[in-house]
C-alpha positions as CSV (number, residue, x, y, z in Angstrom):
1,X,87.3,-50.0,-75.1
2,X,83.7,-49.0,-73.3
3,X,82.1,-50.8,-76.1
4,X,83.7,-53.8,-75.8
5,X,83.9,-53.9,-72.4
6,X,79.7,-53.0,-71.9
7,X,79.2,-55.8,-74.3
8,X,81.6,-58.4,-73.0
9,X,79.9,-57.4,-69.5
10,X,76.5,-58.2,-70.4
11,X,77.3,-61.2,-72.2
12,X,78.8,-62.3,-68.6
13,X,76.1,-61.2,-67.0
14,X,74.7,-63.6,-63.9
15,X,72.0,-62.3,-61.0
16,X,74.2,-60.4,-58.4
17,X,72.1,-62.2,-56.1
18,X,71.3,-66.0,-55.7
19,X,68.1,-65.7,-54.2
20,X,67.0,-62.3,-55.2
21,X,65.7,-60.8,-58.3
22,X,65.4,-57.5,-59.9
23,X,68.0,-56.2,-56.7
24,X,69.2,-53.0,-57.5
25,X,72.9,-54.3,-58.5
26,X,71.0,-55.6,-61.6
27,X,69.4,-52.5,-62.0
28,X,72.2,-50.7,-62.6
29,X,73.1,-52.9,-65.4
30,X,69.1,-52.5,-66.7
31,X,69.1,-48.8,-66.9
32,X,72.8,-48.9,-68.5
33,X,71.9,-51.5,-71.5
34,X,68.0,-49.6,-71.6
35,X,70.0,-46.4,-72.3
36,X,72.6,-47.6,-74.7
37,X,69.8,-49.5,-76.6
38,X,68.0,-46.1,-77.2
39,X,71.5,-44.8,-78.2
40,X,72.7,-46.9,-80.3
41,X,69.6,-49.5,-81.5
42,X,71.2,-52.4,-80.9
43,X,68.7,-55.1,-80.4
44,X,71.0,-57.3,-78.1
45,X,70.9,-54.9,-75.0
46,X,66.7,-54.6,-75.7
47,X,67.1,-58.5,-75.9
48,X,69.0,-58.7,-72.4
49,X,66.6,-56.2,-70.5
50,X,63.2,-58.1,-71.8
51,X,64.9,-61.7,-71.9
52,X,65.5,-60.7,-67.7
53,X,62.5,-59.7,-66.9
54,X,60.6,-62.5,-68.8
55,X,62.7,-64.8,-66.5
56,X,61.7,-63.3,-63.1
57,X,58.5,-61.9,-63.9
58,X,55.2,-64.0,-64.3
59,X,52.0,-63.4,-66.1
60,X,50.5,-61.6,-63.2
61,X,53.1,-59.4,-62.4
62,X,54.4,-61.1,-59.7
63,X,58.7,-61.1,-59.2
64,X,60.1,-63.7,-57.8
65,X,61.2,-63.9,-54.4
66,X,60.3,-60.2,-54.2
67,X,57.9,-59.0,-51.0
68,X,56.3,-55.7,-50.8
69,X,56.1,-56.2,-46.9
70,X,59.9,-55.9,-46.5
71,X,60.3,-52.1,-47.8
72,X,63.3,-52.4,-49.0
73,X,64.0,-49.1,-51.1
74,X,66.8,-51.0,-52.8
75,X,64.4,-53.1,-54.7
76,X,62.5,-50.6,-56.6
77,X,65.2,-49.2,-59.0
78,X,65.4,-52.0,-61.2
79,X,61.9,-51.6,-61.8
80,X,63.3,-48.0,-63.9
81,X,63.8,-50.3,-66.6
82,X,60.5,-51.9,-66.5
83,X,58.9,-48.8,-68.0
84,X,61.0,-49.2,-71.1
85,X,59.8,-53.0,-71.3
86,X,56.6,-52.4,-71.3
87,X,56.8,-49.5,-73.5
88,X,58.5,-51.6,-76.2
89,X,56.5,-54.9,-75.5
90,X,52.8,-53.8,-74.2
91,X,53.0,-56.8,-72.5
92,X,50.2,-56.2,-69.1
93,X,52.5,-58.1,-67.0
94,X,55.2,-55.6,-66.9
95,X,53.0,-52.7,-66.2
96,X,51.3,-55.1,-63.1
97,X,54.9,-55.4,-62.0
98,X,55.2,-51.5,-61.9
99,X,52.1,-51.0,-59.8
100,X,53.6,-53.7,-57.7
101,X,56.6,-52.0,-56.9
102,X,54.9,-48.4,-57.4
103,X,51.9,-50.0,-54.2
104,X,55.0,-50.5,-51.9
105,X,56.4,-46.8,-52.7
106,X,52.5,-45.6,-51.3
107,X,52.5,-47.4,-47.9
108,X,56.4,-47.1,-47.6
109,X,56.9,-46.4,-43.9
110,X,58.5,-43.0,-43.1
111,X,60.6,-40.9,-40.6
112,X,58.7,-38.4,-38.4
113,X,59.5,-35.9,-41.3
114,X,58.4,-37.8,-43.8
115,X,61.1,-39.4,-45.6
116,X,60.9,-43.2,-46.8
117,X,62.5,-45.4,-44.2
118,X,65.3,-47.3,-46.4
119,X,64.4,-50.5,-45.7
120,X,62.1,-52.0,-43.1
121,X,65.2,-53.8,-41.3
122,X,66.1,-50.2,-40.9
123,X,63.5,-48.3,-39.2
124,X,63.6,-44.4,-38.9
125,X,67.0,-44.3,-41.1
126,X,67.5,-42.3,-44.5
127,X,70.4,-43.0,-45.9
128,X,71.6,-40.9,-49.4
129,X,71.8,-44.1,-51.0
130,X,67.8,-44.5,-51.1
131,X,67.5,-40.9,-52.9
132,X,68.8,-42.9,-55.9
133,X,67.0,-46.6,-55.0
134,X,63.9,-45.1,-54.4
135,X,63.1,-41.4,-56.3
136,X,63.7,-42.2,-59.5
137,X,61.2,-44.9,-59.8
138,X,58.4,-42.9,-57.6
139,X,58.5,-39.9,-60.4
140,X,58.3,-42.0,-63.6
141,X,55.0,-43.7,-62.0
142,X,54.4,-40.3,-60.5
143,X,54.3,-39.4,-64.3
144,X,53.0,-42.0,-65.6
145,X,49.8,-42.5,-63.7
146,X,49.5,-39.0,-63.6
147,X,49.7,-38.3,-59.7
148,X,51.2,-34.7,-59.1
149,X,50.6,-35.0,-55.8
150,X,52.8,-37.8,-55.7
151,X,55.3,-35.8,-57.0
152,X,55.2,-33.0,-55.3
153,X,56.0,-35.6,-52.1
154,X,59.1,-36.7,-54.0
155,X,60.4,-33.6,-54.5
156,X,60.1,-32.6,-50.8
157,X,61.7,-35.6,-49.9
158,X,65.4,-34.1,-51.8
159,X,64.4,-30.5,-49.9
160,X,64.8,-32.5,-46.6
161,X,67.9,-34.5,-47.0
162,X,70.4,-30.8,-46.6
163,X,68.3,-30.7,-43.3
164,X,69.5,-34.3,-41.7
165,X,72.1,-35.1,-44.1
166,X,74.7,-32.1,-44.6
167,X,77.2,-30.3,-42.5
168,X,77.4,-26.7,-43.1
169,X,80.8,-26.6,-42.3
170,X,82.5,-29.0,-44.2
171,X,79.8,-28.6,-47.3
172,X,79.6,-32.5,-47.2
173,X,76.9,-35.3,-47.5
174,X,76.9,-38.1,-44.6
175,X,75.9,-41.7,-45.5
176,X,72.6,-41.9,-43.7
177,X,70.4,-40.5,-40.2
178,X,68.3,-42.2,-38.0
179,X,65.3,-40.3,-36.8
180,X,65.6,-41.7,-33.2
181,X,69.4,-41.3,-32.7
182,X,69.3,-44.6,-31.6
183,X,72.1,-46.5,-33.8
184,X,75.3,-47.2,-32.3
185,X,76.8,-44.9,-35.3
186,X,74.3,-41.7,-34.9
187,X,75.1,-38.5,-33.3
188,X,73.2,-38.4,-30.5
189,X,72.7,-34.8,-31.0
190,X,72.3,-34.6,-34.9
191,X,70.9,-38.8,-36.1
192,X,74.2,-38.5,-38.2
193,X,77.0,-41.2,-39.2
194,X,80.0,-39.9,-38.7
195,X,81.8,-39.8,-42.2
196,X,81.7,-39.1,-45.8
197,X,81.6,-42.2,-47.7
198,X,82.4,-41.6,-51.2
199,X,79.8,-44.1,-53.1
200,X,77.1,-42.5,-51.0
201,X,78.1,-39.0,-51.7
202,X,77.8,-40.3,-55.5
203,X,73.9,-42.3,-55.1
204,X,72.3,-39.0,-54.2
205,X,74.5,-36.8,-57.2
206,X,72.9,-39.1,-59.3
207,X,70.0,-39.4,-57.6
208,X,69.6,-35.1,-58.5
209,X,71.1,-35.4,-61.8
210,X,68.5,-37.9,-62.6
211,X,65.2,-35.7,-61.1
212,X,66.6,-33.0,-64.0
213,X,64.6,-35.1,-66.4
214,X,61.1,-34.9,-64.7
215,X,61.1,-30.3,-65.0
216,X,61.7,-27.9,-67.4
217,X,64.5,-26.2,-67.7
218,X,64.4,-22.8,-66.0
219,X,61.1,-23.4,-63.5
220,X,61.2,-23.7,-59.8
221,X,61.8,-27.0,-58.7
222,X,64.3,-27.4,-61.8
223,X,66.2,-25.0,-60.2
224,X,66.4,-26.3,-57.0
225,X,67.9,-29.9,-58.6
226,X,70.5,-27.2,-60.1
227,X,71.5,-25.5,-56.9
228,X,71.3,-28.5,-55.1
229,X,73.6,-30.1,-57.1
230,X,75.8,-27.5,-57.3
231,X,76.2,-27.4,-54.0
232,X,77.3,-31.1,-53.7
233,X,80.0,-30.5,-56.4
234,X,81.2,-27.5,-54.7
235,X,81.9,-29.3,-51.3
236,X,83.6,-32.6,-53.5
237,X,85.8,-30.4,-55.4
238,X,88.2,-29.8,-52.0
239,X,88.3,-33.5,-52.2
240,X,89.2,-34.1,-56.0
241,X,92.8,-36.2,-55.9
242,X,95.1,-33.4,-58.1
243,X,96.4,-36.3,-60.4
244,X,93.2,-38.4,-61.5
245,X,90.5,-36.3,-59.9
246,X,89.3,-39.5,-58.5
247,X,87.8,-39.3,-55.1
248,X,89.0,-41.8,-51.6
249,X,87.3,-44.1,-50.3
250,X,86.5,-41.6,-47.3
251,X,86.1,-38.7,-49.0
252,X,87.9,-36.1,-46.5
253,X,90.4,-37.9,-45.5
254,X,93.4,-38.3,-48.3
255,X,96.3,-38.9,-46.2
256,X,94.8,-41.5,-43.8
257,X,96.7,-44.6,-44.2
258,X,94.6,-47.3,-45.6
259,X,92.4,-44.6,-47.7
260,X,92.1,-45.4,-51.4
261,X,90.7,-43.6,-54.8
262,X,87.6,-45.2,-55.1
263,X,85.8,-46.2,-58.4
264,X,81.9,-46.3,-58.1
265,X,81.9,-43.0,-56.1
266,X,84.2,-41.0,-58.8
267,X,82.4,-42.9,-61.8
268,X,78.4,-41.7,-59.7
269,X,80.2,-38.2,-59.1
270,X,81.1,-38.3,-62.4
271,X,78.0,-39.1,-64.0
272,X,76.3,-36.3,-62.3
273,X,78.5,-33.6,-63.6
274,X,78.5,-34.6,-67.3
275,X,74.7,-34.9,-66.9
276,X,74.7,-32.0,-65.3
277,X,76.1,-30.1,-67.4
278,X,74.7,-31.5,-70.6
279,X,71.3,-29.9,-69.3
280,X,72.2,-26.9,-68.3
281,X,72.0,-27.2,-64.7
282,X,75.3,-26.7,-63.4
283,X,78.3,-24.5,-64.7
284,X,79.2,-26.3,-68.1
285,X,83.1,-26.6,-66.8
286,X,81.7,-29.6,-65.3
287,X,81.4,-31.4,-68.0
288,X,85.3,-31.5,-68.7
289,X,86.0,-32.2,-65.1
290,X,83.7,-35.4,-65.3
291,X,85.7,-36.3,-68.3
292,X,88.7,-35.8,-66.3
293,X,87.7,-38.3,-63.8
294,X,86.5,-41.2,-66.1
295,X,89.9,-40.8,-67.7
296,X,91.7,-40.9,-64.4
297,X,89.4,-44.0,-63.4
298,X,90.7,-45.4,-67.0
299,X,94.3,-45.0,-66.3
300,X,94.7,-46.2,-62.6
301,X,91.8,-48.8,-62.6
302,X,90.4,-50.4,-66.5
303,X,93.0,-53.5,-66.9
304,X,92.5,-55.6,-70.0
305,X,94.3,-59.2,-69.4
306,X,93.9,-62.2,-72.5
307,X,90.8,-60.2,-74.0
308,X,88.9,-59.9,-70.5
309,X,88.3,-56.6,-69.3
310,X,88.4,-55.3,-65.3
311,X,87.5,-52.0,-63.6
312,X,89.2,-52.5,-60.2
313,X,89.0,-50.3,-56.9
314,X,85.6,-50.9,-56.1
315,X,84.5,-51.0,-52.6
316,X,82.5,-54.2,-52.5
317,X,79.5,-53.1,-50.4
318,X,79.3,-51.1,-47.2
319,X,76.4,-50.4,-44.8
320,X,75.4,-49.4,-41.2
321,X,73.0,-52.3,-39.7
322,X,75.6,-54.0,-37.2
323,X,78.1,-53.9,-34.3
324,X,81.0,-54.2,-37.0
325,X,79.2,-52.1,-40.0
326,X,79.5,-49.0,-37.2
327,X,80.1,-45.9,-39.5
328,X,83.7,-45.9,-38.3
329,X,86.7,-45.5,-41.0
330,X,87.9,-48.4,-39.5
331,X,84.7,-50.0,-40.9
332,X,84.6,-48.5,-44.1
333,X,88.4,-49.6,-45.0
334,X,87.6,-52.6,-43.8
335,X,85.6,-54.0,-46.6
336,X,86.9,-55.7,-49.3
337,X,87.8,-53.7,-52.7
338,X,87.2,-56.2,-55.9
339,X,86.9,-55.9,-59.8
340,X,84.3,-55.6,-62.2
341,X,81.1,-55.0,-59.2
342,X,78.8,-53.5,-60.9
343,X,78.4,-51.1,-58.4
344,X,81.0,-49.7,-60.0
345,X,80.9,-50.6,-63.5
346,X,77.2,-49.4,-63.7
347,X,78.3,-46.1,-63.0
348,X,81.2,-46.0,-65.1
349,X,78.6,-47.2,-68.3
350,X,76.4,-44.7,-67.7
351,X,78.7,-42.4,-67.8
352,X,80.5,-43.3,-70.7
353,X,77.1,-43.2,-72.0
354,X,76.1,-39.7,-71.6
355,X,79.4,-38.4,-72.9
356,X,78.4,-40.8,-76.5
357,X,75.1,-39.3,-76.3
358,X,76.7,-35.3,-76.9
């Protein structure tokens, strides 16, 4: 059913946004169909990637209704997939674009310990989802124009995050910190939000499953993507639901009426343990246990109606910029839960796709 369903998705496929382009919703769907394509060789997911950024993209590298001035960490992932384009093409534009998005990376403002803010809107805040957003991107331009430096920066950024983002004594990830404990939902002692929210818990697993690809097995910093990713499992593994190995909406908090098994943050943690795994990173029992959990997102969640497939029990966005987006778990089972986002159907593709790739 994945096959059908990835290619029935794309063939669906309409901008997440009405006004914005190469937003990191699309991404997702980018690296997804890049991958596959390099999988499999099927020319219409090469089609979809370069047919999309032909659309948005101009001759001078421009993307529409994107601006560098807004540092918005979200709007550099899709630009992941803009390597493979211009790998496949040579067409100048694409790499102009990558220098575009690779300029606002450089002057990216960032916190007094040198973290990328996430988004300009958002001053002095890290939040786990821009680990993902942001990282990926700055270490393929790190490689590609050849600036260790660069990536020695990136790499110092992950060291930072079990500093301002992790609670010893629960062995969990919080959503995001603000440097001036400011925000109605920091800990005025700590810059902390005060709960585990399961989709940002599963940005920054694939976020370290992901920097796996830039070392070699065995040296230093590879082994520090390892353990820090081990670490992360560790503390989830509490939190694993005993019948689908799913994980709630608010991670630590099963029994709290209103709490649900959530999609896009089982199908990321999911992801990062097959990955994981695959590479040698982590303990290779993780790879069955991220099967586990696609299969348990299969059986209470993939629906097939009259031919048209649906992954439900998605959380449909959450975030911490507002008097009612306050961090609360009132807040977070507020928002809506919907079908087919592909902030949760990325996930569950890329997935699917590393376990094709074995």
């Amino acid at each position: 059913m994945f096959e059908k369903f990835f290619k029935q998705y794309v063939e669906n496929f309409k901008p997440y946004h009405a006004t914005k382009r190469l937003v990191y919703e699309d991404g997702l769907l980018l690296i997804a169909a890049m991958r596959y394509y390099k999988l499999t060789k099927d020319s219409f997911y090469k089609d979809f990637i370069i047919n999309y950024f032909d659309k948005w993209i101009d001759s001078d590298g421009n993307i529409q209704e994107y601006k560098l001035e807004d540092f918005n960490i979200d709007n550099v992932l899709a630009g992941n997939a803009l390597f493979f384009a211009y790998e496949e093409t040579k067409n100048e534009k694409y790499l102009k674009a990558i220098k575009l998005l690779y300029k606002q990376l450089i002057y990216q403002p960032r916190t007094q310990f040198g973290n990328f803010w996430h988004k300009r809107i958002y001053p002095h805040q890290v939040w786990l989802d821009g680990l993902y957003m942001g990282q990926i991107f700055y270490m393929n331009a790190n490689r590609y124009f050849d600036n260790q430096k660069l990536a020695d920066d990136s790499v110092e950024q992950f060291k930072r995050i079990r500093k301002y983002l992790y609670n010893n004594d629960n062995k969990l990830f919080y959503h995001a910190y603000d440097d001036t404990k400011h925000m109605q939902w920091a800990n005025k002692e700590t810059g902390m939000s005060p709960n585990v929210w399961s989709r940002s818990v599963g940005w920054y697993a694939m976020a370290l499953a992901d920097m796996l690809d830039f070392f070699d097995e065995g040296c230093q910093t590879y082994n520090f993507f390892s353990e820090e990713l081990e670490l992360l499992i560790e503390g989830m593994l509490p939190h694993l639901d005993s019948k689908t190995k799913m994980i709630y909406q608010l991670v630590d908090m099963p029994d709290l009426e209103g709490n649900y098994l959530e999609t896009s943050g089982s199908a990321m943690l999911a992801y990062a343990m097959i990955k994981g795994a695959k590479k040698r990173a982590i303990d290779k029992k993780y790879f069955k246990l991220g099967e586990e959990i696609i299969k348990g997102i299969e059986k209470t969640y993939l629906k097939e109606e009259d031919g048209e497939i649906k992954l439900e029990g998605i959380c449909r966005v959450a975030g911490l910029d507002n008097v009612r987006r306050d961090g609360s778990v009132e807040y977070y089972l507020s928002e809506a839960v919907v079908s087919n986002d592909i902030k949760g159907v990325g996930p569950y593709f890329l997935a699917h796709i590393e376990l094709l790739k074995r």
